[in-house]
N, CA and C of each residue as an Amber inpcrd file, in Angstrom:
protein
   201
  79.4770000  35.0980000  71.8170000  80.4510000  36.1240000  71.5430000
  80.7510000  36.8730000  72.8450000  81.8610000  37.3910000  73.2530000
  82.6340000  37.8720000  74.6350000  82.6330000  39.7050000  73.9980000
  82.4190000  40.4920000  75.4860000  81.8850000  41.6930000  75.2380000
  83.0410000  42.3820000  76.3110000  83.8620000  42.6970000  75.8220000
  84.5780000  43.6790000  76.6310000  84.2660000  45.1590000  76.4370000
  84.0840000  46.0920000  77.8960000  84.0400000  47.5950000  77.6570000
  84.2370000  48.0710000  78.1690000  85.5870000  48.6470000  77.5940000
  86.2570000  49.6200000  78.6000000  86.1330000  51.3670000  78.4370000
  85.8330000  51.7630000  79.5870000  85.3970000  53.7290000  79.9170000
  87.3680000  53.9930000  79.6140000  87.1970000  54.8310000  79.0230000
  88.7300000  55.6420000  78.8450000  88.7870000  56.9590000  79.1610000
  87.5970000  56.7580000  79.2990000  87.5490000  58.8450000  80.8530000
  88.4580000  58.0540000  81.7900000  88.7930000  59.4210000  82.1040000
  89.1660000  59.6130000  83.5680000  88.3180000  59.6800000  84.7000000
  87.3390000  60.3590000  83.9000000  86.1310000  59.9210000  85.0970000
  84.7870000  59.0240000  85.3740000  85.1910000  58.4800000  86.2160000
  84.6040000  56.8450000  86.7770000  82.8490000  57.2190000  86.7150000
  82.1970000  58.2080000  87.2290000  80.8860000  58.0790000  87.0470000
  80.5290000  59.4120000  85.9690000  81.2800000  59.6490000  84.8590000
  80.3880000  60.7870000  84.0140000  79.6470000  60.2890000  82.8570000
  79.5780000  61.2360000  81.6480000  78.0800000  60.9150000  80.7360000
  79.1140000  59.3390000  80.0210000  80.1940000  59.1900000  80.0910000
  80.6860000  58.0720000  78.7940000  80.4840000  57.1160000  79.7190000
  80.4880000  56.5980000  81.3200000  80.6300000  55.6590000  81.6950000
  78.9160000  55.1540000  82.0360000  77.7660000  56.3150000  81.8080000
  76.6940000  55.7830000  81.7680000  76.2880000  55.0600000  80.4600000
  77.0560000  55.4250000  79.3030000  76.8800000  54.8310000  77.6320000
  77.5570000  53.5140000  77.8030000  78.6550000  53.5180000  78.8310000
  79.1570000  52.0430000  78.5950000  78.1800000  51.1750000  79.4320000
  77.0100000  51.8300000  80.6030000  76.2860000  51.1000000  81.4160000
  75.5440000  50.4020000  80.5400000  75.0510000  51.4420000  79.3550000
  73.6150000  51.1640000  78.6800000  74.2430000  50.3680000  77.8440000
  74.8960000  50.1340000  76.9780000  75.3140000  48.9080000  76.3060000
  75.7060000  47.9630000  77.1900000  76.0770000  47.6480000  78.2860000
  75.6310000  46.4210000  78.9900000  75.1060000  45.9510000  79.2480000
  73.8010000  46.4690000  79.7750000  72.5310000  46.1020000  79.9530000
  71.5680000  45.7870000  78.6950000  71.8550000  46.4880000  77.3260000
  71.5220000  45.7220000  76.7700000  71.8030000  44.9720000  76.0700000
  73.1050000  44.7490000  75.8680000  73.6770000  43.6330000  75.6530000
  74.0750000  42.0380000  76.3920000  73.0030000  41.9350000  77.3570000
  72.8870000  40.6840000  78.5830000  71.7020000  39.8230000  77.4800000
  72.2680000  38.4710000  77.4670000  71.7680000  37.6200000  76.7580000
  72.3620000  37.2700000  75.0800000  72.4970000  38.2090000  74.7450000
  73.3640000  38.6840000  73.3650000  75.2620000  38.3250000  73.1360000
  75.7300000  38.8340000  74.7020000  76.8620000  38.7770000  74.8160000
  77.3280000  38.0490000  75.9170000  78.6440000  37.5700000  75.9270000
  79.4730000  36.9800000  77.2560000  80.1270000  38.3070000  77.7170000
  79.5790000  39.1430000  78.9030000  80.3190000  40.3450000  79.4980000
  81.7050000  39.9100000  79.9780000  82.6120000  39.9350000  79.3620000
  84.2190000  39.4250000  80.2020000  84.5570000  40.2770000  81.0800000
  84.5220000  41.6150000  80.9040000  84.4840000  42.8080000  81.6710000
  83.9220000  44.2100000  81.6370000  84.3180000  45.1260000  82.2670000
  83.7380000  46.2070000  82.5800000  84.5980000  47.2430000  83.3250000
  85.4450000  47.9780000  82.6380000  86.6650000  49.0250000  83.6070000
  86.3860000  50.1930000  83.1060000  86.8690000  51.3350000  84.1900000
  87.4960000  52.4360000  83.4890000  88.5120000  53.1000000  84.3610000
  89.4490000  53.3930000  82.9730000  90.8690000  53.9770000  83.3580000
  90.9220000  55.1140000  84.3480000  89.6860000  55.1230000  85.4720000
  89.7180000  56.3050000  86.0590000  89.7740000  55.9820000  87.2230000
  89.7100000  53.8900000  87.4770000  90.0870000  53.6250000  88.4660000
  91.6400000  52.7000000  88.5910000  92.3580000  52.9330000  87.7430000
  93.3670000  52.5930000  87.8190000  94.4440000  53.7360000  87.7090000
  95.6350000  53.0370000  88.5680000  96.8550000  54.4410000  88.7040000
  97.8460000  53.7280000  87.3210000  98.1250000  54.8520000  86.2890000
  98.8120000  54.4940000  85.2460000  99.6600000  55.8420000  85.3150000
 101.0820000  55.5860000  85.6570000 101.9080000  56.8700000  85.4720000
 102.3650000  57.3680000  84.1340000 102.9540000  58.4620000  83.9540000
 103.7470000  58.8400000  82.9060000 105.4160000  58.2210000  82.9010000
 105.5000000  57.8450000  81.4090000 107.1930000  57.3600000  81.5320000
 108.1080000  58.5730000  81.9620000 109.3430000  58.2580000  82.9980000
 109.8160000  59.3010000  83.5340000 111.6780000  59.3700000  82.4740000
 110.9130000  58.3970000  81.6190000 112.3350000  58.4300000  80.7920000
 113.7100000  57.8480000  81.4730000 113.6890000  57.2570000  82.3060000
 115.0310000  56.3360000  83.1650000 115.3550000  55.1070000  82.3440000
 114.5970000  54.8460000  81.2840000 115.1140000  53.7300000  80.4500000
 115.4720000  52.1370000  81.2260000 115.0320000  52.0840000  82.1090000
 114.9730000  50.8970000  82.5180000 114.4230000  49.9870000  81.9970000
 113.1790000  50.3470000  81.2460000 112.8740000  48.8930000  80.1390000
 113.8430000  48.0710000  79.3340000 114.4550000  49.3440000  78.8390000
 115.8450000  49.0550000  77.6830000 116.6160000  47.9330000  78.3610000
 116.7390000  47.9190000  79.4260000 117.7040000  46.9030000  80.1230000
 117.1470000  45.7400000  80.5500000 116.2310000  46.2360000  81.1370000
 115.4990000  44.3340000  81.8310000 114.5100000  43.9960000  80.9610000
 113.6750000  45.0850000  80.1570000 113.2110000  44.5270000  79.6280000
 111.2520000  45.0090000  80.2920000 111.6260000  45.6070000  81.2670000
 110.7280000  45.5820000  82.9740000 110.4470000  46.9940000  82.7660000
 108.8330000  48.2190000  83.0460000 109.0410000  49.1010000  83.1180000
 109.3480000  49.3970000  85.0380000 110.4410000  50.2410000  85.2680000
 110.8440000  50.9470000  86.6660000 110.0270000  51.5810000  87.5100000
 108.8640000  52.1070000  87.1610000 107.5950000  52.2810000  87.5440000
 106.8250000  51.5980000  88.5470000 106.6900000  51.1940000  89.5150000
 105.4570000  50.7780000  90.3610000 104.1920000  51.1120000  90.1710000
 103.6390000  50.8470000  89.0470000 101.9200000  51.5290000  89.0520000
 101.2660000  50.2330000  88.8020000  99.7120000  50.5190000  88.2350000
  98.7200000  49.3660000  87.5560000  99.5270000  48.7730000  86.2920000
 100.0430000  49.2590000  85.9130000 100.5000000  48.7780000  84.2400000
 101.7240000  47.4340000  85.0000000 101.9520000  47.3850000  86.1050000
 102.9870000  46.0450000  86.1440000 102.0100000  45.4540000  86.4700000
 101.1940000  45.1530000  86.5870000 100.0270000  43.8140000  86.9990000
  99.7890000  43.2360000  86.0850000
């Protein structure tokens, strides 16, 4: 079975991203770790409302979310 866990703080080393440590560790042997993120190291902007999706289809944005 595949173990994804993702931190949804903003912050990269506080108390939620040590809870996502400890279920990794013990979940080695048990699980396939696929990954391990948190949204505190990625740049995700706010929509600025220019509606450019509407058209291409594409958000207008340059951040993490076009990768």
């Amino acid at each position: 079975m595949n173990l994804f866990l993702l931190n949804a703080s903003p912050k990269n080393y506080g108390a939620t991203q040590r809870i996502v440590d400890l279920i990794a560790e013990e979940a080695v042997g048990q699980f396939e770790l696929i990954t391990k993120c948190c949204l505190g190291d990625v740049d995700i902007s706010y929509c600025k409302g220019c509606k450019t999706c509407y058209v291409t289809g594409i958000c207008g944005i340059e951040d993490d979310m076009s990768i």
